[in-house]
GUZA-85159 format. One record per residue (C-alpha): residue number from 1; residue in one letter; chain; x, y, z. Coordinates in steps of 0.05 Angstrom, whole numbers, plus 5000, padded with zeros to 4 digits. Each point is the difference from the previous one (the first is absolute). Layout:
! GUZA-85159
paba;zakol;lonu;east;north;up
NUM;a;A;X;Y;Z
...
! end
This chain:
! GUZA-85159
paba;zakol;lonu;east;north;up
1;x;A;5000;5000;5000
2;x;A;5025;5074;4978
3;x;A;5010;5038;5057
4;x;A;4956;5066;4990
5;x;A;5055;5056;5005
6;x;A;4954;5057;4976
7;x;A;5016;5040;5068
8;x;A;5069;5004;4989
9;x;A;4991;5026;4927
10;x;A;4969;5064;5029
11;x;A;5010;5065;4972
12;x;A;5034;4960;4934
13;x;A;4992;5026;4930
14;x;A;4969;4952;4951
15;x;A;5025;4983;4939
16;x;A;4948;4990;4929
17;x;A;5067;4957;4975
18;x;A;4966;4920;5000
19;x;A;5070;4979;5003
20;x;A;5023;5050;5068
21;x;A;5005;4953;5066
22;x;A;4999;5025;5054
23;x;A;5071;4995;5048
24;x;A;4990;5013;5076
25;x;A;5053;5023;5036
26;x;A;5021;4929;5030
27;x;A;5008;4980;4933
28;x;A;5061;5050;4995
29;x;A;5035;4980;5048
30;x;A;5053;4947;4965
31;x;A;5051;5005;5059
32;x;A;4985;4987;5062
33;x;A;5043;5029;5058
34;x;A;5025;4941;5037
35;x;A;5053;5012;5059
36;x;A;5059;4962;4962
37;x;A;4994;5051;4949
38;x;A;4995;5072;5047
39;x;A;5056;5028;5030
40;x;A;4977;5037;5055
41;x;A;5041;5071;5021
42;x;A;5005;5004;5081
43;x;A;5028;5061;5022
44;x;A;4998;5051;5067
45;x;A;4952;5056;4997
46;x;A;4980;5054;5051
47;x;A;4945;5028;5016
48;x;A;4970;5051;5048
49;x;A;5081;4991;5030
50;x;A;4983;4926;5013
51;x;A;5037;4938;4954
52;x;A;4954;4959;4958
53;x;A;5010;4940;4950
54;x;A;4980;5011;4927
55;x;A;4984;4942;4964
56;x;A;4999;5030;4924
57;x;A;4997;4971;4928
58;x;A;4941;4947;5018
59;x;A;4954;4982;4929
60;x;A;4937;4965;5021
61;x;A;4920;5009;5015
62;x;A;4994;5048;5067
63;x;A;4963;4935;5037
64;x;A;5074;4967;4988
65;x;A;5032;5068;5024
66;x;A;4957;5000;5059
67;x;A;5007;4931;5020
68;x;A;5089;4999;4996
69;x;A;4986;5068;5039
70;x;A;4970;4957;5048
71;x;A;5039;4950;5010
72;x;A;5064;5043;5007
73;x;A;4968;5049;5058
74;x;A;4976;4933;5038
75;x;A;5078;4970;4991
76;x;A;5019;5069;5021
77;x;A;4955;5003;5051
78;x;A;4982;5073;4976
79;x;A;4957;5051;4961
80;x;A;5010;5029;4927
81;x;A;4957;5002;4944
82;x;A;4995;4987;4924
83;x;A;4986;5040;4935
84;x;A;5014;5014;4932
85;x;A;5046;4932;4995
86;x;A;5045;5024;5066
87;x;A;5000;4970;5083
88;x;A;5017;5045;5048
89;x;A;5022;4970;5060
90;x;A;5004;5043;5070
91;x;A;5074;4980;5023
92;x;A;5070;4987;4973
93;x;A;4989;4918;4988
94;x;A;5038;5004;4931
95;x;A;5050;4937;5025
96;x;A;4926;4961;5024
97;x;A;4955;5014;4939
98;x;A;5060;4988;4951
99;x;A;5003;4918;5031
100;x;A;4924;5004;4997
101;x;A;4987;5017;4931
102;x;A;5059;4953;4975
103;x;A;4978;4939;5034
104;x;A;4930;5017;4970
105;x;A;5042;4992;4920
106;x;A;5007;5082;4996
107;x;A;5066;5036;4977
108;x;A;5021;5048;5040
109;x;A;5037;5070;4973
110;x;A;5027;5026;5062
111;x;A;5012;5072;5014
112;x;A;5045;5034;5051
113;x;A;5007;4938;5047
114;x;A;5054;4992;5052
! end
């Protein structure tokens, strides 16, 4: 059975072409962002005067954004927050979330580590 996909072609300009199919955006999506192909940029950042850990150069859906943002702050034991493909984490844990996001199959482009 078709699924019936008629909300998610809202606000979409038909075509009179018989031969035009339609492509959703799913469809154009050929690679997939898997962590064995991401390197991941981890570097020190301040803000308001405190240290925090930026996690930077992260390609994926925001759920899978939200969900290694997470998973780091509970390892952390810690707050941050996510957006626009970036996790800030409150805290210098550079040394912690590089071992965490390599064991999980990432590769890691560290920045100013000592």
């Amino acid at each position: 059975m078709k699924k019936n996909d008629w909300k998610d072609r809202l606000n979409v300009v038909y075509s009179t072409n018989p031969d035009y199919k339609y492509e959703s955006e799913e469809a154009n999506k050929s690679e997939i962002a898997t962590p064995t192909t991401q390197t991941l940029r981890i570097e020190l950042d301040k803000r308001n005067g405190k240290p925090a850990t930026l996690i930077t150069d992260f390609r994926g859906s925001d759920n899978e954004l939200k969900e290694l943002s997470k998973i780091l702050k509970n390892k952390c034991a810690t707050g941050g927050s996510q957006r626009d493909g970036e996790i800030l984490i409150q805290g210098d844990f550079r040394v912690k979330i590089a071992e965490i996001l390599q064991n999980m199959g990432y590769k890691i482009k560290k920045i100013n580590f000592k």
